[in-house]
C-alpha positions in Angstrom: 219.3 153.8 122.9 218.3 151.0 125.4 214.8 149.9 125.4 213.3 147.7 127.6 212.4 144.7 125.8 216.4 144.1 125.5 218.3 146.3 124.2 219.8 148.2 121.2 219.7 144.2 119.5 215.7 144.2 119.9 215.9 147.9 118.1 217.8 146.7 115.3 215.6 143.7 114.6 212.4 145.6 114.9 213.8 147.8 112.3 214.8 144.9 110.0 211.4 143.8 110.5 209.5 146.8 109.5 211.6 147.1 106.5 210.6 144.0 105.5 207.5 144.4 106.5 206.9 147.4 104.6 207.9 146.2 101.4 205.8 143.4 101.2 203.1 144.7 102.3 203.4 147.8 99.9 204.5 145.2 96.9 201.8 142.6 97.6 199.0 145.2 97.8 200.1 146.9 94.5 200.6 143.4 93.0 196.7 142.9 94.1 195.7 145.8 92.3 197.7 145.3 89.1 195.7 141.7 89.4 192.6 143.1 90.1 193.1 145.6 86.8 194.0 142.5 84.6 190.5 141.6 85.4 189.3 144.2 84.1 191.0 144.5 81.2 193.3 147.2 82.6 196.6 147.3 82.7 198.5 148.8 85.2 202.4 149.5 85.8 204.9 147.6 88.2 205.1 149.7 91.4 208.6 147.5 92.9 211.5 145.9 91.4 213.4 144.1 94.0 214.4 147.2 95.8 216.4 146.2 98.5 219.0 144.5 96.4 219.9 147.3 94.5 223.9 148.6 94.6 222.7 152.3 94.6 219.9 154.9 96.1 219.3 155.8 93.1 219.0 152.2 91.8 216.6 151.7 94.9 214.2 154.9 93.7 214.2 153.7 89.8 212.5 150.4 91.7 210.8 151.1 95.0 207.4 152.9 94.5 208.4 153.3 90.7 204.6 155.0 90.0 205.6 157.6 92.5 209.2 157.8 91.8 208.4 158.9 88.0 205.9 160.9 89.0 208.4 163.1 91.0 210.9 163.0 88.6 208.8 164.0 85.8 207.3 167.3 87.4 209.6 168.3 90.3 213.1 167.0 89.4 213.8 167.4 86.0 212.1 171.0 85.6 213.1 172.4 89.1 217.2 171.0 87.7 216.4 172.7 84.0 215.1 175.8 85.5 218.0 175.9 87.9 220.0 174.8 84.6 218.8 178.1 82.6 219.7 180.5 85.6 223.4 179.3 85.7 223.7 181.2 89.4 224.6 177.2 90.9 227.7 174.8 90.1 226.1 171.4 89.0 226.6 169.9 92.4 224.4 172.5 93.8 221.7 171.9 91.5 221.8 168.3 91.8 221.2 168.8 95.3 218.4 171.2 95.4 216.6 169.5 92.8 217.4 166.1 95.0 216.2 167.2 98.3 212.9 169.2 96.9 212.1 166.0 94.8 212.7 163.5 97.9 210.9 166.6 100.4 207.9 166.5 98.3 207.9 162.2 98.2 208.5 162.7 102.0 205.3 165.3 102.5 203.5 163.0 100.4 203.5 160.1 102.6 202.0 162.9 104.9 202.6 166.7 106.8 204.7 165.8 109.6 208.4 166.6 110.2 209.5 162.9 110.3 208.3 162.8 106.8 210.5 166.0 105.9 213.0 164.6 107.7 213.0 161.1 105.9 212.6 163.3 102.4 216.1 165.4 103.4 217.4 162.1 104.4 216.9 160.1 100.9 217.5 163.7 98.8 220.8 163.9 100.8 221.8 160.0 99.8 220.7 160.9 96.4 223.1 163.9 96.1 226.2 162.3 98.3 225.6 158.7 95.3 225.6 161.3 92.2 228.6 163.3 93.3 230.4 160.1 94.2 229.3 157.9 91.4 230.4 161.2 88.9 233.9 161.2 90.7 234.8 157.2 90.8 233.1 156.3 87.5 236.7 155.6 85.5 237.9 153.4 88.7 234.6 151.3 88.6 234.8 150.8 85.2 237.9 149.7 85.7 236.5 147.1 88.2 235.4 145.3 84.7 238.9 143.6 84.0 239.0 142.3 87.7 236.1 140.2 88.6 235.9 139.2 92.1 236.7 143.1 92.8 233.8 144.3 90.7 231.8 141.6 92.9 233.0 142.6 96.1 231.9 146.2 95.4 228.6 145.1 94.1 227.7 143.3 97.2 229.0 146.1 99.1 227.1 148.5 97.6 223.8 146.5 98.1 224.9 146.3 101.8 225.4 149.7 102.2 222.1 150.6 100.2 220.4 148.4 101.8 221.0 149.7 105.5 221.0 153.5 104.0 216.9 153.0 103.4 216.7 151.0 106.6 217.8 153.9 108.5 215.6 156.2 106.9 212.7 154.2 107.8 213.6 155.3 111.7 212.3 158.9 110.5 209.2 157.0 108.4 208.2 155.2 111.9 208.5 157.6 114.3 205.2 159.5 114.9 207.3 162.8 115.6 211.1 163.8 115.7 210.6 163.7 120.0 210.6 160.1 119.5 
């Protein structure tokens, strides 16, 4: 992927730059209207938590779009994963990730009805799925990080890195105006 304004370097820094631009632009509108409420005596909810340097997806979804993020987890994840629960016909990993990718679908048809959108939902519902089934697996060894510090940092900054780059990739399928692209 060459572009003419310099190469697969200009790509990546455009990308960079949308992420960033994105946030604050979401965060500083949001932090306008939760002004605007105090105003008028109402008072709304934090919409972002420092997003980007959370160690986890699922870290990133407790604190990026948090009004939205509930939302979805209130009516599509947690009784599409109890309904699922109460067939018993899936193994938990397969409920976590059904209930993952129709919670982050829906978020991504929210944003609008295009198959970039689905694409970026499948995208964060399959990070979601691939961080619980991971995090359920290595849980004893990170604990374990806890007697050795600089380890425990180490992974922490690794897993912000990672994180980090995860969403920016997923903003590729946020930007484009169709999958052609």
């Amino acid at each position: 992927l060459v572009d003419q304004a310099g190469g697969a370097g200009s790509l990546w820094l455009m990308l960079y730059a949308y992420a960033f631009r994105l946030y604050f632009d979401f965060s500083g509108y949001t932090d306008i209207a939760i002004g605007l409420g105090v105003l008028f005596g109402i008072e709304l909810p934090e919409n972002f938590n420092r997003p980007y340097l959370k160690q986890s997806i699922a870290a990133f979804w407790q604190s990026w779009h948090m009004t939205l993020s509930n939302w979805a987890k209130s009516y599509v994840d947690l009784p599409l994963s109890r309904s699922l629960i109460k067939q018993r016909k899936l193994s938990n990993g397969q409920i976590v990730m059904v209930a993952n990718l129709a919670t982050m679908v829906v978020i991504g048809l929210w944003h609008g009805m295009t198959l970039p959108f689905l694409a970026w939902g499948l995208w964060h519902g399959a990070g979601l799925t691939v961080h619980k089934l991971w995090s359920d697996r290595t849980r004893k060894w990170y604990r374990g990080l806890r007697d050795t510090p600089n380890k425990q940092l180490a992974w922490e900054i690794t897993g912000v890195l990672l994180t980090f780059h995860f969403v920016l990739l997923g903003w590729v399928w946020f930007a484009l105006p169709d999958l052609q692209s």
